[in-house]
C-alpha positions in Angstrom: 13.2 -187.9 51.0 12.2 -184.3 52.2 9.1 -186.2 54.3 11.7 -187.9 56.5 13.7 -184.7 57.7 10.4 -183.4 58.8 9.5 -186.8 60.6 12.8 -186.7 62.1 12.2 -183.2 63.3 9.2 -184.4 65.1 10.8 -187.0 66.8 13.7 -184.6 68.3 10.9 -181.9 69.3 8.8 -184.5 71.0 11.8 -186.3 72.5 13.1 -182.0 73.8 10.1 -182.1 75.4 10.3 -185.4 77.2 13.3 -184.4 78.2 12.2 -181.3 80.1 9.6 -182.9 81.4 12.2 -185.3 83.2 14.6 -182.5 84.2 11.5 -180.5 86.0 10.8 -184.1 88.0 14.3 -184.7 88.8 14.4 -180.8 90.1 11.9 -181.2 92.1 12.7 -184.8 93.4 13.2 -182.9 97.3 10.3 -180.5 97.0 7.4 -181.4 99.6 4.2 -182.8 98.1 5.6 -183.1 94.7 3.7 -185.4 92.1 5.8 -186.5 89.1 4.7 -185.5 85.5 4.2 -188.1 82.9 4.6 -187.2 78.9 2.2 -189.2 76.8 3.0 -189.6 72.7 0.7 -190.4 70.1 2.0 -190.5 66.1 0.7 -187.9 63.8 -1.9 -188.3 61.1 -0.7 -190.5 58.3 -0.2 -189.7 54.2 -2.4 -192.6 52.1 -0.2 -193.4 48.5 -1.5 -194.9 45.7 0.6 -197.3 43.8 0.5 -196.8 40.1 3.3 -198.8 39.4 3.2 -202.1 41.0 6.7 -201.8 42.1 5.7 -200.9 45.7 2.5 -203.4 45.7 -0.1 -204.1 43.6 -1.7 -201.0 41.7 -4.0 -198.9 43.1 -3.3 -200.7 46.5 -3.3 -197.2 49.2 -0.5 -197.1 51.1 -0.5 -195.5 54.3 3.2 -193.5 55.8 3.0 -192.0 59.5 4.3 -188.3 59.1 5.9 -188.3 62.9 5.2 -188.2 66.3 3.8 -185.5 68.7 2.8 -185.0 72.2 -0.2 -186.2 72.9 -0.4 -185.1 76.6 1.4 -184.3 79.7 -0.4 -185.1 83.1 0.4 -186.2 87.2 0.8 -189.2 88.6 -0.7 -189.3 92.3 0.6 -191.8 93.7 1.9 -192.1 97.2 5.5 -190.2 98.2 7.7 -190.8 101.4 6.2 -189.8 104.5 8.9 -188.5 106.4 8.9 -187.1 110.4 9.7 -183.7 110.9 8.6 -183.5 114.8 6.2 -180.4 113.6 2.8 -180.5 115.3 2.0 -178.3 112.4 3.0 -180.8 109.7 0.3 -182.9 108.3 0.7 -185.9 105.4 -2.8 -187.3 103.8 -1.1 -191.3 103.8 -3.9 -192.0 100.8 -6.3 -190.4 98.5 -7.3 -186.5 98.9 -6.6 -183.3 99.1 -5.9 -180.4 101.1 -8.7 -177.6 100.4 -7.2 -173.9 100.6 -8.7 -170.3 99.8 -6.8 -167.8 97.4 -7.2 -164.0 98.4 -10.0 -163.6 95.5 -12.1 -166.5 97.4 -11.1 -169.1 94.9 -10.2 -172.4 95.7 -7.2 -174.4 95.2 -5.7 -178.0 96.1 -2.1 -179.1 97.7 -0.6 -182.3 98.9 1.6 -180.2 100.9 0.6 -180.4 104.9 3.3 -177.9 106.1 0.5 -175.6 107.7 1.2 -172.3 110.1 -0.5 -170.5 112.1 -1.3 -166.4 111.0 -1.8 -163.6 113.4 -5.5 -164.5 113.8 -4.7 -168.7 114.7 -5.9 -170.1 111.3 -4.0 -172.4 109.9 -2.2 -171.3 106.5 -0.5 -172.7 103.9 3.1 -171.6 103.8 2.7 -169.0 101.5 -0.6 -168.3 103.8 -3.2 -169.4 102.2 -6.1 -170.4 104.4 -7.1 -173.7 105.0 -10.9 -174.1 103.9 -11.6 -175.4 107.1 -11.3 -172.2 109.0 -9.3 -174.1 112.1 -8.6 -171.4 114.7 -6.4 -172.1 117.4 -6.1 -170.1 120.5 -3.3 -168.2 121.0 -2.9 -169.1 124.6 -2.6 -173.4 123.0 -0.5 -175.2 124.7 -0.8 -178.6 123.0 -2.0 -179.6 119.5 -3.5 -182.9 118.3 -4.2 -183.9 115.1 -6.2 -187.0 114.9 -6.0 -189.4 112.2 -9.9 -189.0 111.3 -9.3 -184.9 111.4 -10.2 -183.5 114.5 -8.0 -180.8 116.3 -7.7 -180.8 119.9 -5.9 -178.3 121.9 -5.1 -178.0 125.5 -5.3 -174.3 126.6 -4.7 -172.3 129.5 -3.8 -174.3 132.8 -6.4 -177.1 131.3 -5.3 -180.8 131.3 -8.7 -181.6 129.2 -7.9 -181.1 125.3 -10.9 -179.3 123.2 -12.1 -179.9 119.8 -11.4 -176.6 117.9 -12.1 -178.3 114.0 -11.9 -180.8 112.0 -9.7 -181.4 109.0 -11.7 -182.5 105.6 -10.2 -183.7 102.5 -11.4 -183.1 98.6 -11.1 -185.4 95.5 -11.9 -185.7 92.4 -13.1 -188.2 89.6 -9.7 -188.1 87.8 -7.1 -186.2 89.7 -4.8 -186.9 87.2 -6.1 -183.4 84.8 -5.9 -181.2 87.7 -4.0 -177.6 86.3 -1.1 -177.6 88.0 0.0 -174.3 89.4 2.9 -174.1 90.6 3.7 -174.1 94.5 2.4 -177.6 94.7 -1.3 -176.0 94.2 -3.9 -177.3 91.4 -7.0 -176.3 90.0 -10.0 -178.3 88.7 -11.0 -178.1 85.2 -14.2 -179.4 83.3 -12.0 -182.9 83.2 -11.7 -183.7 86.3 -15.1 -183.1 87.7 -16.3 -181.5 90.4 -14.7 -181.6 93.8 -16.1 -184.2 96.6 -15.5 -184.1 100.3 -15.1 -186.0 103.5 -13.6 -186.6 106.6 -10.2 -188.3 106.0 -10.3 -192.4 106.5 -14.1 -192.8 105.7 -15.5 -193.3 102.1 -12.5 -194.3 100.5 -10.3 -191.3 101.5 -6.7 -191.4 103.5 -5.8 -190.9 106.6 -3.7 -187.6 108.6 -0.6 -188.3 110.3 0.3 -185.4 112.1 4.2 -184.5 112.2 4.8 -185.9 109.3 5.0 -184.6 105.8 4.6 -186.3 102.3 7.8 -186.1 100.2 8.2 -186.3 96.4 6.8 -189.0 94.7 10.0 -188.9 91.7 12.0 -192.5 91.8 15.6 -191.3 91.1 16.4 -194.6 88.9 13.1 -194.1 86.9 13.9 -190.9 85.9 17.3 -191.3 85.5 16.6 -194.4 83.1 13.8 -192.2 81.6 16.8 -189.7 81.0 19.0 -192.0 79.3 16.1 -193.0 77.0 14.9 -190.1 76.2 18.4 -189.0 75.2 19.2 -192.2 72.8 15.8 -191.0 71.1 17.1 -187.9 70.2 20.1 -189.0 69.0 18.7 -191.5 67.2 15.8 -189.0 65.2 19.1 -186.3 64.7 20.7 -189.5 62.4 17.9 -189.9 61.2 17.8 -186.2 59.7 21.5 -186.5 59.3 20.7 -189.8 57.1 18.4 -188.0 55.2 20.4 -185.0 54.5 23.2 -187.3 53.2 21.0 -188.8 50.6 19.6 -185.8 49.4 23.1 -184.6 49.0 24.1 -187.3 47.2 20.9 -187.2 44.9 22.1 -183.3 44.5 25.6 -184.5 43.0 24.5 -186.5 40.4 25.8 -186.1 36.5 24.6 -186.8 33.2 
C-alpha cells in the first residue's frame, strides 16, 4: 500500500513539471524567435516479486510492478514560427533551417533565431542586447539604403551613389540535432557534446533557409496545443493526488481495524 503513495507522488511531480513547462511556452507565445519546449516521460525502474503463494500466479513466477514515472527529458522543437512584417530594413527571419551566429564579450559563440539586428556606434550589426553578429557586417554611417538579399548579401547605397555596394554577406550555422542545444535565455543557445559541432553556409544552398529582410520570425507555441496540453496535464495531476488520496484511505482503514 505504502508503494502506491510514493508512485502517486511521482506522477504529481512529473505532471508539476509538465505543467511549468507549458506555462513558460504559453509566456512566451509573443516573444520573437521563440521555440516551444517539449517534456518527455519515461517510467521508473520496476520492483520484480516472487510468488510464494500461488494466489497472485503460479509460485515462483517473478512479478514485475513499475515504481512511477519521471522526466525523462525536456528539449526544443524547431520548427517554423510566423514570419510577420515589421517594415525594419534591420529585421531579418531565416524562413527554414539555421541559425544566426553571434559573439559574446569573452569571444564565445552563441546561436538565436531572433533577426532583430541594430546597428552599434561602429556600423556592425548587433543583436539587440548587442551582441555582434559573427559576420562582422559594417555599414557606413553615411548608408542611405540597405538590402538584404535572400542568399545573404548586404548592399548599401551611400553617399549621393545610385549604384548599391556589397558590404557582407550573411551566413547561417546548424547543427546535427538542434534539438539539445542549451538554451540560454534571451532566445540564445549553446552547443553541447550532443549536438555536434556547428556547420555553416550561405543561406538557401545545402539544405539551409532563406533571409527575408523586414520580416521577423514569431513564436513557434500553438495557443490550442498548449492550452489542450494544459488541461491534460492538469486532469493528470488530479488524477495521481486520488490516487494518493485512495491510498491514504485504505491505509486508514487498515489502521482501524479490531480484534
Amino acid at each position: 500500500m505504502i508503494e502506491s503513495l510514493y508512485i502517486g507522488a511521482t506522477g504529481m511531480h512529473s505532471q508539476q513539471t509538465n505543467l511549468d513547462v507549458i506555462a513558460n511556452n504559453l509566456a512566451n507565445v509573443n516573444t520573437s524567435g521563440y521555440k516551444k519546449n517539449k517534456i518527455d516521460f519515461e517510467d521508473l525502474m520496476y520492483r520484480t516479486m516472487t510468488t510464494t503463494n500461488g494466489i497472485q500466479g503460479p509460485v515462483g513466477q517473478p512479478q514485475y510492478i513499475g515504481v512511477g514515472s519521471a522526466i525523462a527529458s525536456t528539449g526544443k522543437i524547431f520548427s517554423q514560427g510566423e514570419i510577420k512584417s515589421t517594415s525594419n530594413k534591420l529585421d531579418i527571419a531565416i524562413q527554414g533551417n539555421g541559425f544566426f551566429e553571434l559573439q559574446l564579450p569573452d569571444n564565445t559563440f552563441v546561436y538565436t533565431r531572433n533577426g532583430a539586428f541594430q546597428r552599434n556606434s561602429d556600423g556592425f550589426l548587433t543583436s539587440s542586447d548587442g551582441y555582434m553578429l559573427s559576420a562582422n557586417i559594417q555599414i557606413p554611417a553615411d548608408s542611405t539604403d540597405i538590402t538584404i538579399q535572400a542568399d545573404g548579401k548586404v548592399l548599401v547605397t551611400v553617399g549621393g551613389e545610385t549604384t548599391p555596394i556589397e558590404v557582407g554577406e550573411l551566413e547561417l550555422a546548424n547543427f546535427i540535432n538542434p534539438a539539445a542545444l542549451t538554451p540560454l535565455g534571451d532566445n540564445l543557445y549553446m552547443p553541447n557534446e550532443d549536438t555536434g559541432l556547428a556547420f555553416y553556409s550561405t543561406p538557401s544552398n545545402d539544405g539551409f533557409g532563406s533571409v527575408a529582410q523586414g520580416f521577423i520570425e514569431g513564436s513557434n507555441v500553438e495557443l490550442i496545443d498548449e492550452l489542450l496540453n494544459l488541461i491534460l496535464a492538469q486532469r493528470a495531476y488530479e488524477v495521481n493526488s486520488r490516487v494518493v488520496q485512495a491510498s491514504d484511505e485504505m491505509l486508514s482503514l487498515t489502521n482501524s481495524l479490531r480484534r
